[in-house]
C-alpha atoms as one frame of an Amber mdcrd trajectory, in Angstrom:
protein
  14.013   3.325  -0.738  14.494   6.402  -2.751  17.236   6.934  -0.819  19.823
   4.320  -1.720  18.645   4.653  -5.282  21.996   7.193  -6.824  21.574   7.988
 -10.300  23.881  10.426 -12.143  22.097  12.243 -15.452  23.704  13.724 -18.597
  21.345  16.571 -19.192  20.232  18.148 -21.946  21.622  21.669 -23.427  19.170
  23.452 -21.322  20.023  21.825 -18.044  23.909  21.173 -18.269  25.136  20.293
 -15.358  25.141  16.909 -14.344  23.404  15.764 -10.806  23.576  13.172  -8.306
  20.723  12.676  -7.450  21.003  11.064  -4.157  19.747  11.818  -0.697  21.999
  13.786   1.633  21.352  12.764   5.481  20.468  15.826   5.970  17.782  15.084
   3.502  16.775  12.614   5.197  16.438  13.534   8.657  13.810  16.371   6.621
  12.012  13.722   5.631  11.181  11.825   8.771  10.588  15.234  10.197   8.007
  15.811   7.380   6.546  12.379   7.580   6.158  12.544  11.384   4.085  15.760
  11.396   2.081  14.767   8.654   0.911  11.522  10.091   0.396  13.753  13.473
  -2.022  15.885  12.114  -3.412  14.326   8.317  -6.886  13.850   9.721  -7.355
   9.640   9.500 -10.469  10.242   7.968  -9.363  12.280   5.258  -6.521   9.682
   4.630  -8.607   6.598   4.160 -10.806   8.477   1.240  -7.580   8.998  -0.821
  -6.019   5.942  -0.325  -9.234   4.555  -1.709 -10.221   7.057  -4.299 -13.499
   7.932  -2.327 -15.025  11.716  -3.457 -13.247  14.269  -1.419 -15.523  17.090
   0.127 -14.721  20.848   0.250 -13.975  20.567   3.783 -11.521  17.775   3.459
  -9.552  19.384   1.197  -9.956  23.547   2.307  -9.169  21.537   6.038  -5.665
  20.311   5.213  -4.975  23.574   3.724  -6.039  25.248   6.510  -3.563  22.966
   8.590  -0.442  23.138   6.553  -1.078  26.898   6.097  -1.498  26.820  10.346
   2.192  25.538   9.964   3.327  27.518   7.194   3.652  24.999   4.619   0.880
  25.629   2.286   3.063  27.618   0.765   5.921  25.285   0.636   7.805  26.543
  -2.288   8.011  30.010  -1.935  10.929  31.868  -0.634  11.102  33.100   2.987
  10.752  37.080   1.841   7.028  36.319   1.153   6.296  33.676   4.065   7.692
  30.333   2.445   9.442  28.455   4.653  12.559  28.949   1.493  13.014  25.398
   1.211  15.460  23.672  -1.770  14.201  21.616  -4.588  14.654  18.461  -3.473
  12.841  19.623   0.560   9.802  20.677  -2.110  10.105  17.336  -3.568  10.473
  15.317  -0.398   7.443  17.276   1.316   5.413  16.419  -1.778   6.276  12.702
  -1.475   5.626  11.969   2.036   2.655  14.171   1.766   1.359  11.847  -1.131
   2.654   8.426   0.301   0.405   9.502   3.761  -2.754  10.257   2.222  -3.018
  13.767   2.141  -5.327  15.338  -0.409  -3.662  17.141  -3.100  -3.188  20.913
  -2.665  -4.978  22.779  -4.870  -2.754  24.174  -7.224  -4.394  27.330  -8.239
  -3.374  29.403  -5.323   0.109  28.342  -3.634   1.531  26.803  -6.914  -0.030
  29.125 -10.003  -1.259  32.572  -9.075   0.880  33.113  -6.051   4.325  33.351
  -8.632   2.950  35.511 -11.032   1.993  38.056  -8.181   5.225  37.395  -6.171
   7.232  38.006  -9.849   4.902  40.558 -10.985   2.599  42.256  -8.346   3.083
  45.255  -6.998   4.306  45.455  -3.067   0.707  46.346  -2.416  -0.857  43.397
  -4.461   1.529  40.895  -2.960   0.545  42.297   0.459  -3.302  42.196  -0.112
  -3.374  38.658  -1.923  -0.523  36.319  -0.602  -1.481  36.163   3.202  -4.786
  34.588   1.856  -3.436  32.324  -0.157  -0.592  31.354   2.320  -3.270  30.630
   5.017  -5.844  28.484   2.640  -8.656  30.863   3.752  -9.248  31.787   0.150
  -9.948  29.416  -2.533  -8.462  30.224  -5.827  -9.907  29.598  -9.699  -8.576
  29.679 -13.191  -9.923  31.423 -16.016  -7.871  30.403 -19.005  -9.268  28.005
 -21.199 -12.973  29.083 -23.240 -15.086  27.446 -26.013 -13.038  27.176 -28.742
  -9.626  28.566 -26.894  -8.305  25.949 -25.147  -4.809  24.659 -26.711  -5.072
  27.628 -28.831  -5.122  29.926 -26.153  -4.227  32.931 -27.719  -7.616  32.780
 -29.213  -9.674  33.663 -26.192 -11.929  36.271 -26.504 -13.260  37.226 -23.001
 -12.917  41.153 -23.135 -11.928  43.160 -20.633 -12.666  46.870 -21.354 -11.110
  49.824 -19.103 -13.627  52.603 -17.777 -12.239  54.889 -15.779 -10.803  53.173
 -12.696 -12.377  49.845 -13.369 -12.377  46.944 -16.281 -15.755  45.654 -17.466
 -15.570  42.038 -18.087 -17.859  40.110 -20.456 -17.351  36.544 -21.752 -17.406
  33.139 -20.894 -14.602  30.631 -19.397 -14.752  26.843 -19.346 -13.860  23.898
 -17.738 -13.211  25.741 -14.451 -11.445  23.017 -11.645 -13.473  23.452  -8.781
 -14.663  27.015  -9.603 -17.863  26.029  -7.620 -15.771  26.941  -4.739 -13.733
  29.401  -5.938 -13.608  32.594  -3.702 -10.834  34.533  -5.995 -10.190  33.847
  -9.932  -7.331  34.969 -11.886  -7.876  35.284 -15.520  -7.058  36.254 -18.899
  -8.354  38.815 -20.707  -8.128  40.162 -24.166  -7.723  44.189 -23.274  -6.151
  45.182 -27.514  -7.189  43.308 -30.489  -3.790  45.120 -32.153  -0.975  43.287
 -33.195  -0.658  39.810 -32.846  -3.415  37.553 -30.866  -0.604  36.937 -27.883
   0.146  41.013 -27.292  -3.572  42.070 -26.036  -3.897  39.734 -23.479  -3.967
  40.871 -19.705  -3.575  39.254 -16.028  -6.352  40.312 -13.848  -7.236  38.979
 -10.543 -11.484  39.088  -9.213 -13.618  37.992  -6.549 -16.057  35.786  -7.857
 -18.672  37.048  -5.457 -19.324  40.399  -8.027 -22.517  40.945  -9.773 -22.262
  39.658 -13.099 -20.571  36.514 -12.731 -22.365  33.156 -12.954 -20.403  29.495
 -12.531 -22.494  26.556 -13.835 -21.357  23.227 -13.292 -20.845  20.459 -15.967
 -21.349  16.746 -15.224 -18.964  15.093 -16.223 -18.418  11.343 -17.710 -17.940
   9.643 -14.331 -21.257  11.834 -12.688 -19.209  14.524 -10.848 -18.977  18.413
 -11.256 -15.327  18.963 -10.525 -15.422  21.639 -13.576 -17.502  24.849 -14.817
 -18.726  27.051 -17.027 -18.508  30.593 -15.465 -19.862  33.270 -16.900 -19.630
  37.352 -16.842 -21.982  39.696 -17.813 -20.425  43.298 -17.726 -18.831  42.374
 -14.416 -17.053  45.609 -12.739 -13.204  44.734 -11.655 -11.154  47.497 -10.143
  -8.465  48.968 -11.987  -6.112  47.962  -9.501  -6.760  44.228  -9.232  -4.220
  44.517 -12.979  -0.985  42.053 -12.421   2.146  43.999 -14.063   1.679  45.755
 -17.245  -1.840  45.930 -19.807  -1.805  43.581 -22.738   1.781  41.905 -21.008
  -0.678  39.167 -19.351   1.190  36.435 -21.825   4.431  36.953 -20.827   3.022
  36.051 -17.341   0.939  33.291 -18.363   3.688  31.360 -19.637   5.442  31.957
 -16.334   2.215  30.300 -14.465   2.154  27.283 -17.248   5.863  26.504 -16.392
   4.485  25.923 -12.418   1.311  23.969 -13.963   2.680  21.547 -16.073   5.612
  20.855 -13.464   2.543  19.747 -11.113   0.441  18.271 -13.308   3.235  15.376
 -13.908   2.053  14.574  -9.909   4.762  12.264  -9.327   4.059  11.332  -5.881
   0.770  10.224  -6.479   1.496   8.378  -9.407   3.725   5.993  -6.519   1.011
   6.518  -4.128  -1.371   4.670  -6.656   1.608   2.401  -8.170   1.062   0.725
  -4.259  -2.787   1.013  -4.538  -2.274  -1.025  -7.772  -0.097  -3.734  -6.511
  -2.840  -3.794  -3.795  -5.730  -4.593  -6.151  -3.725  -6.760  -8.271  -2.908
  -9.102  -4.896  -6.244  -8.899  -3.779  -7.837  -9.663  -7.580  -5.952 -12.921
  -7.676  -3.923 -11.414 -10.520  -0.459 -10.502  -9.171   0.719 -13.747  -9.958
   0.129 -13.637 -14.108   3.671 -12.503 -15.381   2.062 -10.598 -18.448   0.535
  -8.489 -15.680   3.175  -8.041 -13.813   5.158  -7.071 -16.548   3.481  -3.737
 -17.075   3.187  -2.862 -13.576   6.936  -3.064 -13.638   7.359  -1.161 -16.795
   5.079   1.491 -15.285   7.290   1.898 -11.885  10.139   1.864 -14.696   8.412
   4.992 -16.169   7.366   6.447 -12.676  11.183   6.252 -11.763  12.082   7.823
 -14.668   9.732  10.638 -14.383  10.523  11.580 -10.724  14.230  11.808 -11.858
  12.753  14.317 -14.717  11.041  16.253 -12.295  13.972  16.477  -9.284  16.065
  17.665 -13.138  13.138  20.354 -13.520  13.313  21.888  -9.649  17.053  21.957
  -9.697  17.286  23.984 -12.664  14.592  26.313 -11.460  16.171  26.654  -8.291
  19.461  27.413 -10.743  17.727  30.588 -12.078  17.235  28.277 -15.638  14.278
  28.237 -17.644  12.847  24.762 -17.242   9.526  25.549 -19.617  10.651  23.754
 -22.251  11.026  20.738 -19.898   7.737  20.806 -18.040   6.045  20.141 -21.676
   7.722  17.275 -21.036   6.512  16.635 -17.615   3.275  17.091 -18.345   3.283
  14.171 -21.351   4.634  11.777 -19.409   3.154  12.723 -15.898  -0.194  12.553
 -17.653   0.518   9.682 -19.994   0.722   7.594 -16.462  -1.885   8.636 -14.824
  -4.236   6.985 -17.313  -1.903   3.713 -17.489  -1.837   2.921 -13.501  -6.090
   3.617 -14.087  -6.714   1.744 -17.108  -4.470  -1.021 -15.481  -6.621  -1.187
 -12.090  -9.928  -1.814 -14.588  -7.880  -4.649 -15.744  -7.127  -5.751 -12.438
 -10.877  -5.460 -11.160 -12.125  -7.026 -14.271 -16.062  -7.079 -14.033 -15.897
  -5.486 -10.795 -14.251  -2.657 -11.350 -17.071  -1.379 -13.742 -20.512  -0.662
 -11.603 -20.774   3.072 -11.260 -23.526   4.445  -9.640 -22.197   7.491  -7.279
 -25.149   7.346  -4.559 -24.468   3.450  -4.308 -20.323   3.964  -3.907 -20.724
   6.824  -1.466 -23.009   4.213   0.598 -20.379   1.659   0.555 -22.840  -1.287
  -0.804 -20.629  -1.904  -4.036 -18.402  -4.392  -1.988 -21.016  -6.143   0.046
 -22.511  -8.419  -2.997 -20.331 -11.808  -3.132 -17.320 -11.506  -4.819 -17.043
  -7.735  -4.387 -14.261  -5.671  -2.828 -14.667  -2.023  -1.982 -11.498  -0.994
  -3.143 -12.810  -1.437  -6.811 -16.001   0.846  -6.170 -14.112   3.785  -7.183
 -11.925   2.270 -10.375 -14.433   3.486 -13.666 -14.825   6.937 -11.499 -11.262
   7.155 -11.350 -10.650   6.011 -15.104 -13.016   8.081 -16.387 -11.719  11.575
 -14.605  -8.216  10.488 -15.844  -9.340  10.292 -20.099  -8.711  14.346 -19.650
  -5.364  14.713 -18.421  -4.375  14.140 -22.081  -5.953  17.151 -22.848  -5.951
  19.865 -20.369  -2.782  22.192 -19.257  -1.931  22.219 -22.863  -2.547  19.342
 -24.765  -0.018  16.731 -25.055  -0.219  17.111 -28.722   0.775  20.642 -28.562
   3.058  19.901 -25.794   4.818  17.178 -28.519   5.469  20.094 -30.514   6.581
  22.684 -28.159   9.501  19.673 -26.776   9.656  18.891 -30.394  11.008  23.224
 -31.248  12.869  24.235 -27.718  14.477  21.077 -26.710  15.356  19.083 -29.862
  16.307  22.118 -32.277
């Protein structure tokens, strides 16, 4: 248990006070509270498809939204003054975890986690009033616009213009590799409004419905079959003056606020134990929990998954300080996304043969564990390994990322 486990760190220049890092009773006792409502209301349904990597609908995952936002936790790390229920670091991290460890699909970052900071920090009163009730409530879906062909690590580079016309911007371009833009009922996005100065001063925040004339998402089918990301296009789409976060050509300054909150959730540290157990699971039930080899590197990846969720309790407590923890979320993300592809690649391994049919139709029917020798569990495992080859890539690169840890931490 997490609990008993104390752990003092040395930390580095930019986080310099040391922590214990163990569980206060109080702590605790907001734990069990957590973990009792949550396996009150997590529909059971819902549960069993992420414990067993099975496709998640719109419903299933807008539906738990809906619920926590019922309660007032969708918005479980933002301060009481905008709705939050103003809870510390380590609450947000314990929520997370039992939330995880139960089942619960993972809330769609976009909203709650990404856009709903930049507007708190940089709306007006009027744009925090019209946007954060929606969020708060999971009524409105929320989509990216960053990342375009050819601007993706480099995203300074992007070239979707956003010319002003009176009281409105006109929009034309083309972003890519949209998460779940299909649904997507609001998008925030950057836009290059000055091609003056450097590439990083002409870029601007602005928020749109993705219901206006002009705009067209196209899905992309991806390795393992799916359409979890888009292309979305606009063609001289109209967006009120207005929907402007903060300042005109200041829309970096805020989108490196926003990549601070992505990369801290893209490390995903409760699901990486969620699937540590699903692992162990599979391994047992392959007949291959008994190799030592094996076993060896599932223990050296709960080593790393250890190690990672003391990183990330480091990176809340120093936000929570008032400290700028973007250095350190680079970080995160590397090693967050580095083990998300070991615990996959390591449940092929465990599958073996098994582990490799994929036809979607077939693992949505159930049949893949009814031929001898087959276990449903593994139905999902190429699916799964597959989706996880990007995490490498996207939020920043962990190339670039190597770099950026490689200037602002080390010197």
């Amino acid at each position: 248990d997490s609990a008993a486990r104390t752990t003092v760190l040395k930390t580095p220049a930019s986080l310099e006070t040391p922590m214990d890092l163990a569980f206060t009773p109080e702590e605790q006792k907001f734990r069990e509270d957590v973990r009792a409502w949550v396996a009150e209301h997590l529909p059971k349904e819902t549960a069993h498809k992420v414990h067993n990597a099975l496709e998640l609908t719109r419903e299933d995952i807008q539906g738990w939204a809906k619920i926590l936002g019922k309660k007032g936790w969708l918005g479980y790390g933002w301060p009481k003054e905008f709705g939050g229920p103003g809870w510390t670091a380590v609450q947000r991290h314990l929520f997370e975890e039992e939330c995880a460890l139960a089942g619960a699909p993972r809330i769609i970052p976009f909203g709650p986690v990404m856009v709903a900071p930049v507007i708190m920090a940089f709306g007006s009163p009027e744009q925090q009033k019209r946007f954060l009730p929606g969020i708060a409530s999971g009524e409105v879906w929320w989509s990216q616009g960053y990342s375009e062909p050819g601007s993706g690590s480099d995203l300074a580079s992007l070239r979707t213009r956003a010319e002003r016309k009176g009281d409105k911007y006109v929009v034309n371009g083309q972003k890519t590799w949209t998460t779940l833009g299909q649904y997507g009922d609001w998008m925030f996005n950057l836009v290059r409004t000055s091609t003056e100065g450097k590439p990083q001063t002409g870029i601007s925040f602005i928020v749109l419905d993705m219901k206006s004339p002009g705009i067209t998402v196209r899905p992309i089918k991806l390795m393992d079959g799916g359409f979890e990301v888009n292309d979305v296009f606009f063609d001289n789409v109209e967006v009120p003056a207005e929907n402007l976060i903060g300042e005109e050509n200041k829309g970096w300054t805020y989108a490196k606020h926003l990549l601070s909150h992505e990369r801290t959730n893209i490390a995903d540290v409760n699901r990486a134990k969620r699937e540590l157990e699903r692992l162990k699971r599979i391994a047992k039930a392959e007949g291959v929990w008994d190799d030592l080899r094996f076993r060896d590197e599932i223990a050296r990846l709960e080593v790393d998954i250890v190690a990672l969720e003391m990183l990330v309790l480091r990176v809340l407590s120093a936000a929570t300080s008032g400290k700028n923890s973007l250095d350190i979320a680079g970080l995160l993300k590397i090693k967050g996304s580095e083990i998300q592809q070991r615990y996959s690649e390591l449940m092929m391994l465990a599958g073996g043969p098994f582990s490799l049919p994929l036809i979607r139709e077939a693992m949505h029917a159930g049949w893949q564990g009814d031929f001898p020798g087959g276990n449903p569990t593994l139905a999902p495992l190429a699916s799964t390994y597959f989706n996880m080859r990007k995490t490498t890539i996207y939020g920043g690169s962990n190339e670039v990322q190597r770099n950026i840890v490689a200037q602002t931490v080390l010197g």
